[in-house]
SEDRENMAR-574553 format. One line per field, with one value per residue: residue number from 0; residue in one letter; x, y, z of N, C-alpha, C in turn. Coordinates in Angstrom, 3 decimals. Example, Ala and Ser with C-alpha at 12.3 -4.5 7.8 and 13.67 -1.06 7.14 Angstrom:
<recs>
i c(0, 1)
aa c(A, S)
n.px c(13.190, 12.850)
n.py c(-5.690, -2.250)
n.pz c(7.800, 7.080)
ca.px c(12.300, 13.670)
ca.py c(-4.500, -1.060)
ca.pz c(7.800, 7.140)
c.px c(13.200, 12.900)
c.py c(-3.300, 0.030)
c.pz c(7.800, 7.870)
</recs>
This chain:
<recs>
i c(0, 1, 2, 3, 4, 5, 6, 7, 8, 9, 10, 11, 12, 13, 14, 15, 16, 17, 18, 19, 20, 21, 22, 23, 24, 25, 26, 27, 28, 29, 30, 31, 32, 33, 34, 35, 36, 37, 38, 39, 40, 41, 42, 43, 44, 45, 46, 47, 48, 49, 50, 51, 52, 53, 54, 55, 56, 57, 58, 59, 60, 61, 62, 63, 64, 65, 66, 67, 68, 69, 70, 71, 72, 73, 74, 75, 76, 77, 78, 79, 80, 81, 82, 83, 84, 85, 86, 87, 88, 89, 90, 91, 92, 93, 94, 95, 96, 97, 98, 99, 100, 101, 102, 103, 104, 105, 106, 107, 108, 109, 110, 111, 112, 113, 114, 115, 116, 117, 118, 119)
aa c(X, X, X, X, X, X, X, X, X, X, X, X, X, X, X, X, X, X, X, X, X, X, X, X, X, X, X, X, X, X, X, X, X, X, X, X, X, X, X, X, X, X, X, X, X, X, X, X, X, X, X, X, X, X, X, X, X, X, X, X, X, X, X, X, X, X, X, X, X, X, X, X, X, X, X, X, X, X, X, X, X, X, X, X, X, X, X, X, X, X, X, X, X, X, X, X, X, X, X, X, X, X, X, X, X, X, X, X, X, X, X, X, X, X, X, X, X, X, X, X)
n.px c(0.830, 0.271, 1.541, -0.594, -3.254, -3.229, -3.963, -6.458, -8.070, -8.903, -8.356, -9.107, -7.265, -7.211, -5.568, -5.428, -3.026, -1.719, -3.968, -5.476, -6.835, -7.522, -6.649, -7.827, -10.027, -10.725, -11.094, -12.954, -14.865, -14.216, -14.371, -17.396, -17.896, -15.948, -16.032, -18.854, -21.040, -20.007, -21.443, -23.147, -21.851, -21.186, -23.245, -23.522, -21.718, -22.682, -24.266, -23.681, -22.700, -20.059, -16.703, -14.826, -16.022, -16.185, -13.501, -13.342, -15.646, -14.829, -12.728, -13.552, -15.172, -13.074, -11.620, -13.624, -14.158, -11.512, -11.590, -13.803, -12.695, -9.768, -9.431, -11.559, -13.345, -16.954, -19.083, -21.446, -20.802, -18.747, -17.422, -15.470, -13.437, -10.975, -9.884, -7.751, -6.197, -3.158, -0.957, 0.260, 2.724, 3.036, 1.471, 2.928, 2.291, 2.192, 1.038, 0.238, 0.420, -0.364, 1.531, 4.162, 4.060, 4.200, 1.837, 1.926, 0.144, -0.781, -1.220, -2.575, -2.386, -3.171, -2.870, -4.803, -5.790, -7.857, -9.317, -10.334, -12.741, -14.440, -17.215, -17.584)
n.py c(-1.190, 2.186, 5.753, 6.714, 5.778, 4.347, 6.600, 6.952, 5.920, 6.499, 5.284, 4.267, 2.872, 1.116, -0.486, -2.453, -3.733, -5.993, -7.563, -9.211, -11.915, -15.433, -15.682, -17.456, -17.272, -14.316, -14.283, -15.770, -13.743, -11.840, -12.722, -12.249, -9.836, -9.003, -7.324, -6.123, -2.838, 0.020, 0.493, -1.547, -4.190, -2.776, -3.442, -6.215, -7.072, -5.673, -7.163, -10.056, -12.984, -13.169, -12.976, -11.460, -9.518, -7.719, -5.928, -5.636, -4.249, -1.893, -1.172, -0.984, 1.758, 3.097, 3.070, 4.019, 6.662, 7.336, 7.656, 9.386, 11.908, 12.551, 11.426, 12.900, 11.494, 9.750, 9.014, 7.129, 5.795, 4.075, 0.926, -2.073, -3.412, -4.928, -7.325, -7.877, -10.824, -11.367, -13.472, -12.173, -12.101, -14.812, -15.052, -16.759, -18.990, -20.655, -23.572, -25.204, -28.901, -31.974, -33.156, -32.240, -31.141, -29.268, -27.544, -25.766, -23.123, -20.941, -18.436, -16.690, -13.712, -11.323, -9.295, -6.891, -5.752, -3.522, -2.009, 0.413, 1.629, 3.563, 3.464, 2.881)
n.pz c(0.000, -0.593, 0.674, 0.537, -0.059, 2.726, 4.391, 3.762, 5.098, 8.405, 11.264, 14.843, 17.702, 20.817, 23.697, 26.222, 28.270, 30.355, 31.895, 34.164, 33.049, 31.415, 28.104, 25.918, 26.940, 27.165, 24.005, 22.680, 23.673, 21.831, 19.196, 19.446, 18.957, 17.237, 13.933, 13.748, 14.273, 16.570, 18.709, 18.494, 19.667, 22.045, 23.204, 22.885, 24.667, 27.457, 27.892, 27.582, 29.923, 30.900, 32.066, 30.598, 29.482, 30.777, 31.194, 28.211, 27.489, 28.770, 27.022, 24.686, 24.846, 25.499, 22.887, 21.627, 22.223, 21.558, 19.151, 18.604, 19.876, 18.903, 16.538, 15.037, 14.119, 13.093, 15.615, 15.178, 12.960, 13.514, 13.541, 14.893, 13.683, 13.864, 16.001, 18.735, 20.994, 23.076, 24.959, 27.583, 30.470, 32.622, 35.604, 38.268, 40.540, 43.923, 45.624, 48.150, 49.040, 50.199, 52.200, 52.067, 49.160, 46.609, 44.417, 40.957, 40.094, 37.612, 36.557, 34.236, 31.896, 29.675, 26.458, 25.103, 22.023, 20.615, 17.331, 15.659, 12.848, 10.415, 8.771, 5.112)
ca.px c(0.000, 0.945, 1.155, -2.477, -4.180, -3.173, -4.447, -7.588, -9.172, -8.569, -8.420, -8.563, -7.178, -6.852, -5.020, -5.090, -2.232, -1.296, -5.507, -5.607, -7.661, -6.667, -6.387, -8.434, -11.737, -11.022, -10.963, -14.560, -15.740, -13.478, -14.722, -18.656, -17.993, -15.110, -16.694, -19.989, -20.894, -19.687, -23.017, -23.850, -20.592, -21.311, -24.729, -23.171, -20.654, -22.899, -25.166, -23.318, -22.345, -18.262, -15.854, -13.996, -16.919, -16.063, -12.586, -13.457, -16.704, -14.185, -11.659, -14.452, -15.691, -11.767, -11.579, -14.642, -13.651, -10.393, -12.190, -14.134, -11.727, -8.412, -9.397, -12.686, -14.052, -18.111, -19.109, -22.508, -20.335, -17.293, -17.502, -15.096, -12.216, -9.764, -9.659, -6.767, -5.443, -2.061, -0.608, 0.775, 3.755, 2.224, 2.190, 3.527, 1.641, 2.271, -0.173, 0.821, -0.392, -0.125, 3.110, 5.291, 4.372, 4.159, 1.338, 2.260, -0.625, -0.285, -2.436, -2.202, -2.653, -3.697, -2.690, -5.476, -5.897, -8.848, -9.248, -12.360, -13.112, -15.605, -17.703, -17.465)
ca.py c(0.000, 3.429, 6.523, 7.717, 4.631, 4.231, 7.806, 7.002, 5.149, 6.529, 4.227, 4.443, 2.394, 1.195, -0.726, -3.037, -4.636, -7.073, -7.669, -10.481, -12.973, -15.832, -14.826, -18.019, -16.759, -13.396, -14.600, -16.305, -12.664, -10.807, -13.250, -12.256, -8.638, -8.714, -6.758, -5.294, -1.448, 0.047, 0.792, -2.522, -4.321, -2.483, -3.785, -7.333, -7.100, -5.228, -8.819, -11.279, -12.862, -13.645, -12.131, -10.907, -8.469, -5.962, -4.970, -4.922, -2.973, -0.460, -1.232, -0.348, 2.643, 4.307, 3.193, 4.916, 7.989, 8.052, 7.846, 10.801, 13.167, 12.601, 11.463, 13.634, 10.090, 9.796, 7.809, 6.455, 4.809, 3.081, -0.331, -3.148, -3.111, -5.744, -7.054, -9.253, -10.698, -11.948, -13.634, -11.804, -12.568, -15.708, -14.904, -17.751, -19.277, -22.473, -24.213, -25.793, -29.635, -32.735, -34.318, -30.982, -30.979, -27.907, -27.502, -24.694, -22.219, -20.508, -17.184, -15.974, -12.948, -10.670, -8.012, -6.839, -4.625, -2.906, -0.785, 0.960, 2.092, 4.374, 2.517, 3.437)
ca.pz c(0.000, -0.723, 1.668, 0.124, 0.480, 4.520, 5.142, 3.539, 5.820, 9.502, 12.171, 16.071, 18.633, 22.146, 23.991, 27.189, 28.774, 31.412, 31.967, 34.644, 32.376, 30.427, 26.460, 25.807, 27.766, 26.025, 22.948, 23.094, 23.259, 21.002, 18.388, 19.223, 18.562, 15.552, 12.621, 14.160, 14.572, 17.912, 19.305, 18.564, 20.223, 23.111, 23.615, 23.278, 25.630, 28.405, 27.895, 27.498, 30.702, 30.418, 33.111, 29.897, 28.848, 32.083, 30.623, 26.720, 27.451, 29.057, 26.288, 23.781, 25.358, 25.671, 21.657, 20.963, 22.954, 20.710, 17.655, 18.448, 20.396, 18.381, 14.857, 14.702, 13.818, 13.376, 16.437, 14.306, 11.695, 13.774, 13.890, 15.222, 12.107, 14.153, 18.078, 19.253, 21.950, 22.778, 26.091, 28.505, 31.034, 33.901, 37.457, 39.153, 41.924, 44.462, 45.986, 49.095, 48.994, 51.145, 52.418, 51.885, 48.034, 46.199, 43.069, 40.862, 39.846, 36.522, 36.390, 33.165, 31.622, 28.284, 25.946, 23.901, 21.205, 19.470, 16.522, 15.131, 11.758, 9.760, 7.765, 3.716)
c.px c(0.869, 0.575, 0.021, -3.090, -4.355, -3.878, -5.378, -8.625, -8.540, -9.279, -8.201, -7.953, -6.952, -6.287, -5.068, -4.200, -2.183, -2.891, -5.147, -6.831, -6.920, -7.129, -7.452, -9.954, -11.552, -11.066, -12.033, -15.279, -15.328, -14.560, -16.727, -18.626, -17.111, -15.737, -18.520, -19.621, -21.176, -20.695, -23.705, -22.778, -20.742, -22.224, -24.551, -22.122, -21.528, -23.841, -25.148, -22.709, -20.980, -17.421, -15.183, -14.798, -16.401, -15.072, -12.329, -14.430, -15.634, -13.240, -11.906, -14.662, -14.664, -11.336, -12.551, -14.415, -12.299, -10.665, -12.405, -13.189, -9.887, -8.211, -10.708, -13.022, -15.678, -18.540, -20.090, -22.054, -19.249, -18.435, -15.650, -14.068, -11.383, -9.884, -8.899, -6.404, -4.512, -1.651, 0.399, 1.997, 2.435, 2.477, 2.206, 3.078, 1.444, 1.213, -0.015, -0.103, 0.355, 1.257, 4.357, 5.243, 4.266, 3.627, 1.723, 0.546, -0.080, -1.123, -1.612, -2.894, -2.923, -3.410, -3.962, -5.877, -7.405, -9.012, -10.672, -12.104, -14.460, -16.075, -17.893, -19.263)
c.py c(1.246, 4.383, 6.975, 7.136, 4.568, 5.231, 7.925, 6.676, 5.164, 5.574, 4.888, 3.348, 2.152, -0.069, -1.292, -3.989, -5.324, -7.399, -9.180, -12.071, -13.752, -15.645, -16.101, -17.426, -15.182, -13.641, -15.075, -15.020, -11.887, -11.652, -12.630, -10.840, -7.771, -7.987, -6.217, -3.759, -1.515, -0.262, -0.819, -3.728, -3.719, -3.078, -5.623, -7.896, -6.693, -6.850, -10.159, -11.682, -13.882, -12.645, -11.240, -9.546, -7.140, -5.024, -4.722, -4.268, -1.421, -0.199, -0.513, 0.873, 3.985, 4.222, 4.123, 6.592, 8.548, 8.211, 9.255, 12.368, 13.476, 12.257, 12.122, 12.268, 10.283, 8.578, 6.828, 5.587, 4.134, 1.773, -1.344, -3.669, -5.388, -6.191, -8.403, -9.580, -11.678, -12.098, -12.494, -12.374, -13.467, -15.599, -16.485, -18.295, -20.768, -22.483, -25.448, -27.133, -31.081, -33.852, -33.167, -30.589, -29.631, -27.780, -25.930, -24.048, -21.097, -19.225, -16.139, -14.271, -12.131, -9.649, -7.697, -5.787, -4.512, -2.007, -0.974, 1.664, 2.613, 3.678, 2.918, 4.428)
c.pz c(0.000, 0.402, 1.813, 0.686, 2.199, 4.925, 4.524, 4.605, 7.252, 10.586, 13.598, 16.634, 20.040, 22.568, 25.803, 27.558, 30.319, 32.364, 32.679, 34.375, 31.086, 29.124, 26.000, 25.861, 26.884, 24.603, 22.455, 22.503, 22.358, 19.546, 18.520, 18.874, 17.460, 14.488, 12.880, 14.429, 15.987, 18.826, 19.779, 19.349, 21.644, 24.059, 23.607, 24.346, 27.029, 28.614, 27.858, 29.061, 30.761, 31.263, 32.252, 29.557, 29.621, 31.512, 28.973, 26.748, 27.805, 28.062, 24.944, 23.305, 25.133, 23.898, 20.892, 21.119, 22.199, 19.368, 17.591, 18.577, 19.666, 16.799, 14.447, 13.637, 13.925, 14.309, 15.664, 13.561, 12.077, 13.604, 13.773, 13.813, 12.810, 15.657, 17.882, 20.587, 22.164, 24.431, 26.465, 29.568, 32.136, 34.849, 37.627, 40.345, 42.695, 45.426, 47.186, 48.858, 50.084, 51.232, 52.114, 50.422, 48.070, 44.777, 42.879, 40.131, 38.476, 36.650, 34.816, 32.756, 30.423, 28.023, 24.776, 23.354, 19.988, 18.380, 15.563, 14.124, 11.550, 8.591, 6.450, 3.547)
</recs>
């Protein structure tokens, strides 16, 4: 693509890191709101009931907010362009168990990224 083309079609995004949920379980919901308009993405996320919904509704919300306030973006016409998410570093956690063992505890974590487009 050429320099024209890229600056045709403005894009927002946002950005959550180190989100104490595993990338799996987000991923569930990223997939139910991929390529829908914002409005409507919002309204699946506030309804669906998935621990992941709490921090992409807010993840949404701060994408939508950069649409408007930094790319003079039309909020009416975003919709849902791209959403990823990518592991994070694993906290580490033991688990005391019987006879002096020691289970380990994995708590993973998520980087995930949204970006919102204006619909043609």
């Amino acid at each position: 693509m050429s320099d024209n083309e890229m600056m045709s079609v403005p894009t927002a995004t946002a950005k959550a890191t180190y989100i104490r949920i595993a990338p799996r379980k987000v991923q569930i919901v990223l997939d139910l709101i991929r390529n829908q308009p914002a409005d409507k993405a919002l309204a699946i996320l506030k309804y669906t009931p998935k621990a992941a919904c709490e921090p992409l509704e807010k993840l949404l919300k701060s994408a939508i907010a950069n649409a408007e306030n930094n790319h003079n973006m039309d909020v009416d016409r975003l919709y849902v362009a791209e959403a990823n998410v990518g592991q994070g570093p694993t906290l580490k956690r033991i688990r005391p168990r019987a006879q002096g063992r020691a289970y380990r505890i994995n708590k993973k974590t998520s980087h995930i990224t949204l970006v919102l487009k204006e619909m043609e």
